[in-house]
C-alpha positions in Angstrom: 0.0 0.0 0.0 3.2 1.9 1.4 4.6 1.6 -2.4 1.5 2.7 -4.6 1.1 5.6 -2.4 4.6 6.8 -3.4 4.4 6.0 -7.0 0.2 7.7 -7.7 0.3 10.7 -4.9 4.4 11.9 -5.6 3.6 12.6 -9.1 0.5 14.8 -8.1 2.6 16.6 -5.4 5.4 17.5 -8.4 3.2 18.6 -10.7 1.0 20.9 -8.2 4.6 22.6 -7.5 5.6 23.1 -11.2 1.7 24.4 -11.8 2.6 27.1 -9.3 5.2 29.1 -12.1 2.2 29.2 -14.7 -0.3 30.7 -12.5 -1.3 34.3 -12.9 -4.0 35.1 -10.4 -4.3 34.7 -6.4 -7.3 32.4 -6.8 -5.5 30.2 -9.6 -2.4 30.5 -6.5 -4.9 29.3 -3.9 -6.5 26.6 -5.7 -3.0 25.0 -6.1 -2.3 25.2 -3.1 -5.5 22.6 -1.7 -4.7 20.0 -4.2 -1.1 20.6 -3.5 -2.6 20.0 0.5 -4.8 17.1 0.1 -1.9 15.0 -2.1 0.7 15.9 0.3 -1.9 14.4 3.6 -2.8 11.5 1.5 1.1 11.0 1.4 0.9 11.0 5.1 -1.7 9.2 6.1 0.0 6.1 5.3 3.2 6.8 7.8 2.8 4.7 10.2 4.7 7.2 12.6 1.8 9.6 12.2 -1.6 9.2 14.0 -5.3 10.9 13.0 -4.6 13.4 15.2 -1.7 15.1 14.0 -2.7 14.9 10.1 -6.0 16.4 11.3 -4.0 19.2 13.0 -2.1 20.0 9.8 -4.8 20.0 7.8 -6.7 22.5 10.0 -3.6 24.5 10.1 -2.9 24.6 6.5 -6.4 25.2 5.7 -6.7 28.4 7.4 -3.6 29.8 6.4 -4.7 29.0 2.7 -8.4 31.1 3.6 -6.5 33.5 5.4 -4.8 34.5 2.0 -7.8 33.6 -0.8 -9.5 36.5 2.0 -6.6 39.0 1.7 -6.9 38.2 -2.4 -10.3 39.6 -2.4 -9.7 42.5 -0.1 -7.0 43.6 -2.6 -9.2 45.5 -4.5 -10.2 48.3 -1.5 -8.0 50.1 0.5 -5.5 49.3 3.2 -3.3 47.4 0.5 0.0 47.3 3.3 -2.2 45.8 6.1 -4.0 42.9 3.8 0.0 42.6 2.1 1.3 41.9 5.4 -1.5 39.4 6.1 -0.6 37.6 3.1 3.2 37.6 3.5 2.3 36.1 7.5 -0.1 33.1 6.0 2.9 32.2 4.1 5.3 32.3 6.8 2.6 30.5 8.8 2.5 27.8 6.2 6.4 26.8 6.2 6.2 26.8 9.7 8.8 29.8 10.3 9.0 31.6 14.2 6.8 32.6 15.7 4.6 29.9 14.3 6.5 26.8 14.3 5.4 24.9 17.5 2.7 22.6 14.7 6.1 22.7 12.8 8.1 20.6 14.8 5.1 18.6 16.1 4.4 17.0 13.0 8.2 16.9 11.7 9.1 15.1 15.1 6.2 12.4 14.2 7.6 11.8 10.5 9.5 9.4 8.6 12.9 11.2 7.1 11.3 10.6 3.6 8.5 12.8 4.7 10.2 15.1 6.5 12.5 15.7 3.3 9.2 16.6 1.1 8.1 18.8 3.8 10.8 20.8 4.4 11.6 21.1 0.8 9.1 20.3 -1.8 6.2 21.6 0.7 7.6 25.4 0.5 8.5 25.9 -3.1 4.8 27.0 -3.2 4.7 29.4 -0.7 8.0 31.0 -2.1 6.9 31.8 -5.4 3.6 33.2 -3.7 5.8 35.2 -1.6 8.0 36.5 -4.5 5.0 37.9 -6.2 4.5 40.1 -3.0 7.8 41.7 -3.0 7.0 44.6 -5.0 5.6 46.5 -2.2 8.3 47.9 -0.1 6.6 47.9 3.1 6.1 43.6 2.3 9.9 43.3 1.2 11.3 45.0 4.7 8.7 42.9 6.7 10.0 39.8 5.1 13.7 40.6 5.8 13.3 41.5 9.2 11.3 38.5 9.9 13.6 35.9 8.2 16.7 37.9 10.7 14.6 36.7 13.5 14.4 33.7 12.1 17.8 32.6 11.7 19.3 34.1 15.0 16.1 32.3 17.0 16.5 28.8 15.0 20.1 29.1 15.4 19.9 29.1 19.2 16.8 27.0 19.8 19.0 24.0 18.4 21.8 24.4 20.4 20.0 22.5 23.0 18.7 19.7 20.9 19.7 15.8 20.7 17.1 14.8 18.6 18.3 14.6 15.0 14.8 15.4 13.5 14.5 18.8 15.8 17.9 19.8 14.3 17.3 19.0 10.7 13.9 21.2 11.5 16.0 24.4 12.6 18.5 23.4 10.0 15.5 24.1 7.2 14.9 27.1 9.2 18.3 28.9 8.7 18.4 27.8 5.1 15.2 28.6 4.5 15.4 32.1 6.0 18.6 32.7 3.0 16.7 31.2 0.5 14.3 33.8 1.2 16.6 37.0 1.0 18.2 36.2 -1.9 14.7 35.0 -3.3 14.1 39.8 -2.8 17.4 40.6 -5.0 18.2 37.5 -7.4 15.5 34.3 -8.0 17.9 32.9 -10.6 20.9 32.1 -7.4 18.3 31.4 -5.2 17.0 28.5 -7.4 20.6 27.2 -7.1 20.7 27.8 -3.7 17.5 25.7 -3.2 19.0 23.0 -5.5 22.2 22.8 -3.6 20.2 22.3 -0.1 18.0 20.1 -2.1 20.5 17.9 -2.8 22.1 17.9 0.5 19.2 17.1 2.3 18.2 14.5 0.1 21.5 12.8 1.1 21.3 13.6 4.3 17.4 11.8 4.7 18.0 8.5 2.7 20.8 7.5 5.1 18.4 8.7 7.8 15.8 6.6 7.0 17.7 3.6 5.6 19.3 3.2 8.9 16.8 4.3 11.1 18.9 7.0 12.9 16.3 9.4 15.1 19.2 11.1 17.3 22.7 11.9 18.3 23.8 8.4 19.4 22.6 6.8 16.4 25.3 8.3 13.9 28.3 7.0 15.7 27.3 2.9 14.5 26.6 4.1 11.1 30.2 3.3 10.6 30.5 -0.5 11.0 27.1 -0.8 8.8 29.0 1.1 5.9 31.9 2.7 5.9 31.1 4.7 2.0 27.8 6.1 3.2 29.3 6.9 6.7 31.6 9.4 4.9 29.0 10.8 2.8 26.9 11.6 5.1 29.9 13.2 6.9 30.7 15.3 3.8 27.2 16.2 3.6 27.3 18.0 6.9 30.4 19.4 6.2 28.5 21.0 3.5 25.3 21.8 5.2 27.3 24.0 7.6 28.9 25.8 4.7 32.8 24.5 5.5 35.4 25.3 3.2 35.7 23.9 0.9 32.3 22.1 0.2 29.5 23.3 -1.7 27.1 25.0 0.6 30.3 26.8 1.9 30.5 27.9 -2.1 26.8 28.9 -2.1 27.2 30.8 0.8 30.1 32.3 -0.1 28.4 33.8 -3.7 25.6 34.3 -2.0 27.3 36.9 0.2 28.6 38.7 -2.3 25.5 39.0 -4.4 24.0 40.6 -0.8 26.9 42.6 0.4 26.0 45.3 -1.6 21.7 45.2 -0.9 21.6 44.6 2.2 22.3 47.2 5.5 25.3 45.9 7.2 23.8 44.9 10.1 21.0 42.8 9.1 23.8 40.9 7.0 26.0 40.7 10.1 22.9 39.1 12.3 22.4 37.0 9.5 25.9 35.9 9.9 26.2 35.5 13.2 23.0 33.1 13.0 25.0 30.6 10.8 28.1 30.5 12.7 25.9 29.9 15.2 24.3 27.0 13.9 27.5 25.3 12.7 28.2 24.3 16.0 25.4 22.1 16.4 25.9 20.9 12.6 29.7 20.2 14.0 28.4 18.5 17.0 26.4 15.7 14.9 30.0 14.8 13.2 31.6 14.9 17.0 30.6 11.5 18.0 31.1 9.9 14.3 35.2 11.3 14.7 35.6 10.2 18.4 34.0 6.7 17.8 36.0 6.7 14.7 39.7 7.5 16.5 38.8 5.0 19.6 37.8 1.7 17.2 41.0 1.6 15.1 42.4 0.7 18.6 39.7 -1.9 18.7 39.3 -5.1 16.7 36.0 -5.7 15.3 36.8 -8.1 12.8 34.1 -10.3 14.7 31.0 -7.4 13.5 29.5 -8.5 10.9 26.8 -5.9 9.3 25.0 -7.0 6.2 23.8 -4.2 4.7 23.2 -3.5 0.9 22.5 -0.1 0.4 23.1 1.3 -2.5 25.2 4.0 -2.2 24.9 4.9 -6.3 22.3 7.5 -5.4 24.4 9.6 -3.1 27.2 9.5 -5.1 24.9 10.8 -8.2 23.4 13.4 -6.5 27.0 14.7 -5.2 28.2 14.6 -9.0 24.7 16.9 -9.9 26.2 19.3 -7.1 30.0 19.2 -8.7 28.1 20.1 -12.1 25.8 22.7 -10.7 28.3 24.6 -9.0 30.7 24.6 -11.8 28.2 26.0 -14.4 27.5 28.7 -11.4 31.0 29.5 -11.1 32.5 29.9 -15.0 
């Protein structure tokens, strides 16, 4: 059932995202967003993580933020454009879960498998960001946005200091990157596409070993090395790379990505914007901790006797890596 699901409701998801480029109205907007709602909640109803309650609860959620802006739509044509702008702008922070409403965020996330959690923290919110590009020709929207995605990444940077669970720290991870995607999204959509490719990739990576091995928190990573040792260093490079570390490719992307903003953006607002990623690389650091010190102790140790059976296919990692060696090469000649 599992299976069929996959291969019938994934192909409804995709093409409710792509629909989103060709629309040219708010109600055309809002009527891809429910179907791309109800195909995403038939996707996970059949996770066997997830109970009635929580679908229910994101249904409800999403549903009002989705009325919430069809309501502003309509209300564009009288006065008070700023104050129905801004409303629209929060219904679609609302609906990617950003702070200060990302309690249902975490929530659901923390009840998900990593498959799911990968559509939802990319897939889910291509939607909402071309909705909220179309908004950024009012000034008063633009400034909003860019002060609430600086709150953003300072606040998610901190909150997961504290955390041990892997899928709380992947969920302030797609915070931070989220909250870039969206600046750059206000000066330059064409290297924010890459951008969102780049982390798309990553986290891809990142989600498959997740799931494949079933690893839910910090202790889990260090074993991921007797099972196999080639996926145990992707997935290290991977982080290397999701905390932008010279000299991977999210280090690259960020590096470009200060440049292009250097210029746009007051000096403060890039500096707090700063300061939230350094920030977060600790706790990105801190998943590889464990995987290093488990690594240096067992080549003292002889584990000749383990025997792991595992065949994963690690094909599909090392495909996506060579997308991101191509990507970033046509970005950079």
């Amino acid at each position: 059932m599992n299976y069929y699901c996959y291969v019938f409701i994934i192909p409804i998801l995709m093409i409710s995202n792509l629909m989103i480029f060709i629309s040219s109205s708010w109600i055309s907007m809002w009527m891809i967003m429910e179907i791309n709602l109800i195909s995403f909640i038939s996707l996970i109803i059949f996770d066997k993580n997830m109970n009635k309650e929580l679908y229910i609860n994101y249904f409800l959620i999403q549903t009002f933020n989705s009325y919430l802006f069809l309501m502003a739509s309509l209300l564009l044509e009288y006065n008070f454009i700023q104050n129905i702008i801004t409303l629209m702008v929060l219904s679609m922070i609302n609906k990617m879960g950003f702070p200060p409403f990302y309690y249902w965020y975490l929530k659901i996330m923390n009840n998900m498998n990593w498959i799911n959690i990968f559509l939802m923290s990319t897939v889910q919110k291509i939607i909402p960001l071309i909705i909220l590009s179309n908004m950024m020709n009012n000034k008063f929207s633009m400034l909003f946005t860019m002060i609430i995605m600086m709150f953003t990444s300072i606040y998610s940077s901190i909150k997961g200091l504290s955390q041990m669970n892997l899928k709380f720290i992947y969920c302030y991870s797609s915070m931070i990157q989220m909250s870039w995607v969206i600046i750059l999204m206000i000066f330059n959509e064409m290297m924010m596409m890459n951008y969102l490719l780049i982390y798309f990739i990553i986290s891809l990576s990142m989600c498959m070993v997740f799931n494949n091995y079933n690893i839910n928190n910090l202790i889990n990573i260090s074993m991921l090395k007797f099972n196999n040792i080639i996926i145990y260093y992707f997935m290290n490079f991977s982080i290397f790379s999701l905390a932008s570390i010279p000299p991977m490719f999210g280090f690259m992307m960020k590096l470009m990505l200060m440049k292009e903003l250097f210029n746009l953006l007051p000096v403060l607002m890039l500096i707090i914007m700063i300061m939230g990623s350094l920030i977060s690389m600790f706790f990105y650091l801190r998943l590889l901790f464990m995987n290093i010190m488990v690594n240096s102790f067992s080549n003292k140790i002889n584990y000749k006797f383990i025997n792991y059976n595992n065949n994963y296919n690690f094909k599909i990692l090392f495909m996506l890596w060579m997308m991101m060696v191509l990507l970033m090469s046509m970005e950079l000649f």
